[in-house]
TORLOBA-781082 format. One record per residue (C-alpha): x, y, z; residue number from 1. Coordinates in Angstrom, 2 decimals, padded with zeros to 5 digits, always signed. Example, Ala and Ser with C-alpha at 12.3 -4.5 7.8 and 13.67 -1.06 7.14 Angstrom:
BEGIN
+---------+---------+---------+-----+
|       x |       y |       z | num |
+---------+---------+---------+-----+
| +012.30 | -004.50 | +007.80 |   1 |
| +013.67 | -001.06 | +007.14 |   2 |
+---------+---------+---------+-----+
***
This chain:
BEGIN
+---------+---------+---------+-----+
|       x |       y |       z | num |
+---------+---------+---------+-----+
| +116.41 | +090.34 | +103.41 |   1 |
| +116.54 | +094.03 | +104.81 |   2 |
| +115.63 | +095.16 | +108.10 |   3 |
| +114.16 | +098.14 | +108.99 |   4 |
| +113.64 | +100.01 | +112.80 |   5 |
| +110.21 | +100.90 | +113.42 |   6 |
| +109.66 | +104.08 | +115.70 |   7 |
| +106.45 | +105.01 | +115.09 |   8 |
| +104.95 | +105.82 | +118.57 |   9 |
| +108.54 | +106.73 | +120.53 |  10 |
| +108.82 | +109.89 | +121.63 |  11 |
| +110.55 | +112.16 | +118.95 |  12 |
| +114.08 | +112.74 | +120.41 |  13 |
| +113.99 | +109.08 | +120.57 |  14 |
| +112.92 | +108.06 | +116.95 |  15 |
| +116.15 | +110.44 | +115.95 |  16 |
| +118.60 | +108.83 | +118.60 |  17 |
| +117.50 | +105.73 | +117.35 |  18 |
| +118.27 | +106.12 | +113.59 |  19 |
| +121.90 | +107.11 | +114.51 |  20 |
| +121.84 | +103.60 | +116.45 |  21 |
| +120.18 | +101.64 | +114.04 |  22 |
| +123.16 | +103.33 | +111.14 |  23 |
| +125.84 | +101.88 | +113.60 |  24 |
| +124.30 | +098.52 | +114.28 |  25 |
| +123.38 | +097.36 | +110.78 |  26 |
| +119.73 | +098.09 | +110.45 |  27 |
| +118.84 | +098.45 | +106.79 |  28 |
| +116.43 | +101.40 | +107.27 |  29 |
| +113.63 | +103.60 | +109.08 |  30 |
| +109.93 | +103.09 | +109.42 |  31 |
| +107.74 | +106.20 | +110.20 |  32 |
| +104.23 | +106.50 | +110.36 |  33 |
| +102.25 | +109.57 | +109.81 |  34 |
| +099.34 | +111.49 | +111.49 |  35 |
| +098.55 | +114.71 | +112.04 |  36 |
| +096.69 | +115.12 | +115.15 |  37 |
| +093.79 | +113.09 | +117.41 |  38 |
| +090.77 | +114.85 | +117.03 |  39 |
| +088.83 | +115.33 | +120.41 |  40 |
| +085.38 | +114.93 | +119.12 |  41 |
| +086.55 | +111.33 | +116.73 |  42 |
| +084.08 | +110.08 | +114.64 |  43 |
| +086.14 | +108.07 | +111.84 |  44 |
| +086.47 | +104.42 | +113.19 |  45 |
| +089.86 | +103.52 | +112.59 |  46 |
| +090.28 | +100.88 | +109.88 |  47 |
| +092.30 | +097.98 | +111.50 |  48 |
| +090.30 | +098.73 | +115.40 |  49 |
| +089.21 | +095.78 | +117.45 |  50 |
| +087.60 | +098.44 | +119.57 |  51 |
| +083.52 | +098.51 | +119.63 |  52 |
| +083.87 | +102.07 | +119.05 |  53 |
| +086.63 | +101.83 | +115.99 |  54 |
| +089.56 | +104.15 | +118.17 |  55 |
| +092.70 | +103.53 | +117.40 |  56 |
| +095.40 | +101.27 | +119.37 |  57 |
| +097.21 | +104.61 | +120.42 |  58 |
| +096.20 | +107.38 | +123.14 |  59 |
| +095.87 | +110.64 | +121.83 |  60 |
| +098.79 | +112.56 | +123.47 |  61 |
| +100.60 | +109.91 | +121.21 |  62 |
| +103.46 | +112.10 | +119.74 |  63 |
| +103.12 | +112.41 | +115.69 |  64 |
| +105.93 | +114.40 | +114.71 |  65 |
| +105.84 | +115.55 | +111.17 |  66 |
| +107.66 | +112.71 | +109.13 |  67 |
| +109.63 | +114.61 | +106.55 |  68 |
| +110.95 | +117.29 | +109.50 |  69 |
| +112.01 | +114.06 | +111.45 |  70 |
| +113.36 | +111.90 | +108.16 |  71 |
| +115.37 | +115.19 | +107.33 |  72 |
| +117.00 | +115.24 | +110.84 |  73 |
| +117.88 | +111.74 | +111.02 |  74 |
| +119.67 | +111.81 | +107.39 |  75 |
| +121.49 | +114.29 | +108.24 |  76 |
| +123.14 | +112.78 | +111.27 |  77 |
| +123.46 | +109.11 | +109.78 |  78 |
| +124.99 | +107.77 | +106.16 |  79 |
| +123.62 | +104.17 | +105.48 |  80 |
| +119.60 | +103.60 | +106.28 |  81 |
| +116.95 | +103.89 | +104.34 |  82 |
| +114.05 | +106.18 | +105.65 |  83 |
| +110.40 | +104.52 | +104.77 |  84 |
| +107.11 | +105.65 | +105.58 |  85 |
| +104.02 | +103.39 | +106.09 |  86 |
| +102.12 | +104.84 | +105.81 |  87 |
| +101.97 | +108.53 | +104.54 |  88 |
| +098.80 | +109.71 | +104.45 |  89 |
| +099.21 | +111.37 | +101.09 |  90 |
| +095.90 | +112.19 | +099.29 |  91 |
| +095.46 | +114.59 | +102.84 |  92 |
| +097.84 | +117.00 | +101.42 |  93 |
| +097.68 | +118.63 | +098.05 |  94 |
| +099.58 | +117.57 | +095.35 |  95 |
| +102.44 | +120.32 | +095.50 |  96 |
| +102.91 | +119.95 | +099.13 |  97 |
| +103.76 | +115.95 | +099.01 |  98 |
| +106.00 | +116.29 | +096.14 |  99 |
| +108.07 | +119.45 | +097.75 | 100 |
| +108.34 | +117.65 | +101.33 | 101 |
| +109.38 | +114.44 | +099.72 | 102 |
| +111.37 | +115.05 | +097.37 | 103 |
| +113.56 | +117.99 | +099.57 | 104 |
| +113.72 | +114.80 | +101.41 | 105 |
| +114.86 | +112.75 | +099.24 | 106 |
| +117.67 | +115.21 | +098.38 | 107 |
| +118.88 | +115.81 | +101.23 | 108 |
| +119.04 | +112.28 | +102.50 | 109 |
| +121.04 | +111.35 | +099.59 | 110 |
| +118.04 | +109.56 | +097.76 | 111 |
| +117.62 | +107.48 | +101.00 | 112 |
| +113.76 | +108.14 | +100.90 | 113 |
| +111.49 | +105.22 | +099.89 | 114 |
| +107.35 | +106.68 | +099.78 | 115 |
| +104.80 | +104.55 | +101.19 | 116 |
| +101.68 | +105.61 | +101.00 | 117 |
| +097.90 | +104.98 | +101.96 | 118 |
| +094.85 | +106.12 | +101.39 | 119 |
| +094.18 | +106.94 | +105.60 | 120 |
| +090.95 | +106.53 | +108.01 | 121 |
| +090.81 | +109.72 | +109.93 | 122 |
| +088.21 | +112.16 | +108.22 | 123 |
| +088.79 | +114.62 | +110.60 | 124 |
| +092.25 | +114.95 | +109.02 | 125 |
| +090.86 | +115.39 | +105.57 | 126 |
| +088.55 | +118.17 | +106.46 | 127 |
| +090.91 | +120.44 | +108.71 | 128 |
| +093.18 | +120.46 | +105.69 | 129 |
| +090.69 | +120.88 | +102.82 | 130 |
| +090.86 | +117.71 | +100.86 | 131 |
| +087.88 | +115.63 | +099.92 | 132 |
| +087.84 | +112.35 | +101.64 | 133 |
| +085.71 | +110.31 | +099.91 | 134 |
| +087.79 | +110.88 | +096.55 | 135 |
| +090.99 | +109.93 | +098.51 | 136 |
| +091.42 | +106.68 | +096.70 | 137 |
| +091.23 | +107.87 | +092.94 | 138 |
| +093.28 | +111.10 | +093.78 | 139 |
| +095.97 | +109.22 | +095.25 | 140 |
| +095.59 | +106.73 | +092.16 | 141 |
| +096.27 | +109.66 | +090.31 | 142 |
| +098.92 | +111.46 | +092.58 | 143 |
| +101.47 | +108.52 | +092.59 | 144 |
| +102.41 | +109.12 | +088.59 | 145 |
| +101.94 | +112.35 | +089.16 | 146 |
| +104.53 | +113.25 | +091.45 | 147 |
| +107.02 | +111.05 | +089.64 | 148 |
| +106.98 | +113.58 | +087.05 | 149 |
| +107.14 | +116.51 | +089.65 | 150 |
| +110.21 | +114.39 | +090.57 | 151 |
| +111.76 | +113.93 | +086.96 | 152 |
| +113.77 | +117.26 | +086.80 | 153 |
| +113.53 | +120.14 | +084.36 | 154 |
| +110.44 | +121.75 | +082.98 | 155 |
| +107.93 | +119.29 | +083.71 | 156 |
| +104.02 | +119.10 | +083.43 | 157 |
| +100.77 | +116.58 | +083.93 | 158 |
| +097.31 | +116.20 | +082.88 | 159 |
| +095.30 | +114.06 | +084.64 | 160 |
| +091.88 | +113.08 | +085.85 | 161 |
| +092.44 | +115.42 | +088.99 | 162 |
| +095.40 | +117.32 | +088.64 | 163 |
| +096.54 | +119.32 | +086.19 | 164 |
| +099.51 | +120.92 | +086.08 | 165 |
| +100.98 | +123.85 | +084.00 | 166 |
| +104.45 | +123.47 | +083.20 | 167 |
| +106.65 | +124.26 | +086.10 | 168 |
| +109.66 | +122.74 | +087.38 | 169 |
| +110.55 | +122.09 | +091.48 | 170 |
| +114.23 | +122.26 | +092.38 | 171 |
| +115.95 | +121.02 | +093.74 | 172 |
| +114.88 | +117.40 | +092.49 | 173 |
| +116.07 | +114.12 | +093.08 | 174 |
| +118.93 | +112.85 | +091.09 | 175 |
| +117.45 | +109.12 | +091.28 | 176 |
| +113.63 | +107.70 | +091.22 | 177 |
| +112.06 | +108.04 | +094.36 | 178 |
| +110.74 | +104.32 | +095.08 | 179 |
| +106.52 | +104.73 | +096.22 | 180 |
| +105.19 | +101.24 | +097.81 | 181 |
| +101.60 | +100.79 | +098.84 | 182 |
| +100.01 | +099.80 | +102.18 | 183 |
| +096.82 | +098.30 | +103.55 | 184 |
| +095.14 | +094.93 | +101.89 | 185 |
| +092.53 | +096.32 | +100.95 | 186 |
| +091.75 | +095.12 | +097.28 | 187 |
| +091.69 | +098.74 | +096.17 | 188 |
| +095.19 | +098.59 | +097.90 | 189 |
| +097.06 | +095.55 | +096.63 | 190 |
| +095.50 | +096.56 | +093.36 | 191 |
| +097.33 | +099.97 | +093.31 | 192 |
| +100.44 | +098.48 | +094.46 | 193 |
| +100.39 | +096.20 | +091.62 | 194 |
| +099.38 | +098.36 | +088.74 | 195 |
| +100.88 | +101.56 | +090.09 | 196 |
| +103.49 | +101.16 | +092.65 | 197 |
| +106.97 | +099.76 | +093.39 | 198 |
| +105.73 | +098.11 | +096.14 | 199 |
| +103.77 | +096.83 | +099.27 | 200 |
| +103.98 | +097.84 | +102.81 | 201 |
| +101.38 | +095.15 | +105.26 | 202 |
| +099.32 | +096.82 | +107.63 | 203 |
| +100.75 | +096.62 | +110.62 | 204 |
| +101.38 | +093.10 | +111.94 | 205 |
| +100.18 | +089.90 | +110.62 | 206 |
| +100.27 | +086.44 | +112.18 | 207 |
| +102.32 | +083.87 | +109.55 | 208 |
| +099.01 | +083.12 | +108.44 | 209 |
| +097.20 | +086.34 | +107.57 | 210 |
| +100.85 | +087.24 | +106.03 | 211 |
| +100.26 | +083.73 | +104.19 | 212 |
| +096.94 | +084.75 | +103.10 | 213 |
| +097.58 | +088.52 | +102.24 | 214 |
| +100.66 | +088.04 | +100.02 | 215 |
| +099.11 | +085.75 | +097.90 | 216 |
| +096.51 | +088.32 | +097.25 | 217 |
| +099.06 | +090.52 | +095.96 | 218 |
| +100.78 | +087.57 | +094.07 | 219 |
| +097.69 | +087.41 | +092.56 | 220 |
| +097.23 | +091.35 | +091.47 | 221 |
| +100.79 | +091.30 | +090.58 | 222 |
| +100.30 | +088.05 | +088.02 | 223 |
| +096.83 | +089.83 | +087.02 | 224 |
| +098.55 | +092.85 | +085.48 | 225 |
| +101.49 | +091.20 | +083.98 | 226 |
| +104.21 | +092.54 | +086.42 | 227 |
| +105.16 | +089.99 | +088.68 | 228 |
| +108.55 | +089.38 | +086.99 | 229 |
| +109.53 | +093.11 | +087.93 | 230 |
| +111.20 | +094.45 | +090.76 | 231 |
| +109.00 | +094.66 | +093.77 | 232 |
| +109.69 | +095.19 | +097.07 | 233 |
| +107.74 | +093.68 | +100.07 | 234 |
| +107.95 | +095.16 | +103.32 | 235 |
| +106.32 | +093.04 | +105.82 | 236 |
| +106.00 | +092.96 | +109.86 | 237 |
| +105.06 | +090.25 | +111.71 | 238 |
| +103.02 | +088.80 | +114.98 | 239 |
| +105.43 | +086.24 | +116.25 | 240 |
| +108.48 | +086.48 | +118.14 | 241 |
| +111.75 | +086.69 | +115.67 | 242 |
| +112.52 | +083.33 | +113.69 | 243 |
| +115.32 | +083.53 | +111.44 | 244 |
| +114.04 | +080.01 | +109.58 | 245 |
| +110.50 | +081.33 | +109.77 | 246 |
| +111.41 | +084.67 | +107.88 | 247 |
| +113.99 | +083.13 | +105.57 | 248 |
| +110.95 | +081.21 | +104.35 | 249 |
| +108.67 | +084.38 | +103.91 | 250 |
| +111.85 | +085.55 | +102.31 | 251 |
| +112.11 | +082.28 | +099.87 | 252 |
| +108.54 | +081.14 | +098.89 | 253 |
| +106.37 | +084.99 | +098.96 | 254 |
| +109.41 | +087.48 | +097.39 | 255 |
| +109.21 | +089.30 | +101.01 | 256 |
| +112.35 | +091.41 | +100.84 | 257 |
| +112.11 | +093.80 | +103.63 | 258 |
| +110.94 | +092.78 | +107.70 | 259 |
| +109.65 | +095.78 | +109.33 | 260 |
| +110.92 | +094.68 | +113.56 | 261 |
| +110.03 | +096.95 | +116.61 | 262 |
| +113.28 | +096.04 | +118.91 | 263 |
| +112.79 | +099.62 | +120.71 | 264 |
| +109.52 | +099.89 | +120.16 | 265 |
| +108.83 | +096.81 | +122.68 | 266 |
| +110.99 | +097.04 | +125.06 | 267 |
| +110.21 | +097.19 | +128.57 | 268 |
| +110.66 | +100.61 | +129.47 | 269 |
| +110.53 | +101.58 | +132.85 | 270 |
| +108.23 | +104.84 | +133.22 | 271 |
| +109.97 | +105.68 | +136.14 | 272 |
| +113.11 | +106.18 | +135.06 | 273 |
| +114.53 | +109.07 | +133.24 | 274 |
| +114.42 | +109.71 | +129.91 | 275 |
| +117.80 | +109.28 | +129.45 | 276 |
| +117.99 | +106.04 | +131.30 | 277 |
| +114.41 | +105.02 | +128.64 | 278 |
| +116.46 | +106.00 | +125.53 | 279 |
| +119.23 | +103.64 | +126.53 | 280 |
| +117.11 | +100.66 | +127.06 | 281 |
| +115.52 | +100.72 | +123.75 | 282 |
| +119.17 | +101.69 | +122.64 | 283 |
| +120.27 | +098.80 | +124.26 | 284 |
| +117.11 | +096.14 | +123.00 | 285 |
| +117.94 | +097.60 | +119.07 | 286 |
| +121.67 | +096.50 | +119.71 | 287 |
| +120.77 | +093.01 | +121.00 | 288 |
| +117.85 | +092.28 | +118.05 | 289 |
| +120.62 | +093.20 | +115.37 | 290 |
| +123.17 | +090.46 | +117.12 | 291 |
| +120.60 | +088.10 | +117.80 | 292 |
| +118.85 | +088.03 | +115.18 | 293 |
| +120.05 | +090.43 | +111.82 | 294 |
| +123.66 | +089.19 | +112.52 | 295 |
| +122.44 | +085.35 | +112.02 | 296 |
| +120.19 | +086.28 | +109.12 | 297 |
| +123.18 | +087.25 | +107.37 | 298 |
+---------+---------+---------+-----+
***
């Protein structure tokens, strides 16, 4: 099993210090989330809120750097981890954009770049950026094989249902297959992970039992389609305090390959101390969850 640093929500200068860290210390990878701003005026409910009025769990001078700016600093100043996001809101951008970003990424990271995409909540988003929302879905569905061609090297060009491209080719270009996964459980999600993806990011964190109840979902997709023999990665993050006999079963009976853990994320953090003195205790909680708990997995 792999083990990947979540940062989403840390301040930026943080999220960088920490992949340096997390290189040292024997984390596996990088997980980045993606918005663009907080709308004042919000009226998209967010999809996973427990709040009457559908906000999301974050304030809104939450810090969203952009992820591909942020991915391309922290590859450049670390050799080993994987950088993930989950999600990318993709199907907000245009076609062209995604594949430049990522795939500059992907190069200069040394193909350390694994895509995760979603289909996103925030309307608001869609509409200061020009894309229709309410195709987001089927554009996506139709994005993911398009920008592995973008991807492929060479002259290069696609037809389908709503892009179509002229042939073109986009250096520089990764020299190995850029991996795309899938979040949300959604059945329009698990479905596109299963037909289209290489694969499945949860959405956010599950208790053992929703994780239970979601995976077999996608076991069930997967089997549906014919493809559950392939390769297919599971990234999966969980509502329960680290159990190395408890993931080592997720690991065993439901294929999950990757554990998404928030070490820094959760750490008490004193807001009155410097920001210095912050960085170092998350430093300092990532170095004791890869002894504790990574260094008996292994």
């Amino acid at each position: 099993m792999r083990f990947h640093q979540a940062v989403t929500f840390l301040p930026t200068h943080h999220q960088v210090a920490l992949a340096r860290a997390s290189d040292e210390q024997g984390y596996d990878g990088i997980y980045i989330s993606d918005h663009m701003f907080s709308p004042r005026d919000r009226q998209s409910r967010y999809t996973y809120s427990k709040a009457e009025d559908g906000a999301p769990g974050w304030e809104p001078d939450t810090e969203w750097p952009d992820v591909w700016c942020v991915i391309s600093a922290m590859a450049a100043i670390t050799s080993r981890v994987r950088f993930t996001t989950g999600v990318y809101v993709a199907p907000a951008r245009d076609l062209i954009t995604v594949a430049k970003q990522v795939g500059t990424a992907a190069v200069i990271s040394s193909n350390r770049v694994t895509l995760g995409v979603g289909v996103g909540w925030c309307k608001e988003e869609f509409e200061a950026t020009g894309q229709d929302f309410h195709t987001r879905g089927k554009r996506l569905d139709d994005m993911i094989p398009a920008l592995r061609v973008l991807w492929s090297g060479g002259w290069v060009e696609y037809h389908g249902p709503h892009y179509d491209l002229p042939p073109l080719r986009m250096d520089p270009s990764p020299t190995a297959p850029v991996p795309i996964i899938c979040g949300g459980h959604s059945a329009a999600a698990l479905k596109r992970a299963a037909e289209l993806c290489d694969g499945w990011v949860a959405a956010g964190a599950y208790t053992p039992e929703e994780a239970q109840h979601y995976l077999g979902l996608l076991h069930e997709e997967r089997r549906r389609v014919g493809r559950e023999s392939e390769p297919f990665s599971i990234y999966l993050s969980l509502w329960a305090n680290p159990d190395i006999d408890m993931y080592r079963s997720f690991e065993e009976d439901y294929g999950v390959t990757d554990m998404l853990s928030a070490p820094a994320m959760v750490a008490e953090v004193d807001p009155s101390d410097s920001p210095e003195a912050q960085l170092q205790t998350r430093l300092d909680a990532s170095a004791r969850y890869a002894e504790d708990v990574m260094g008996k997995m292994r």
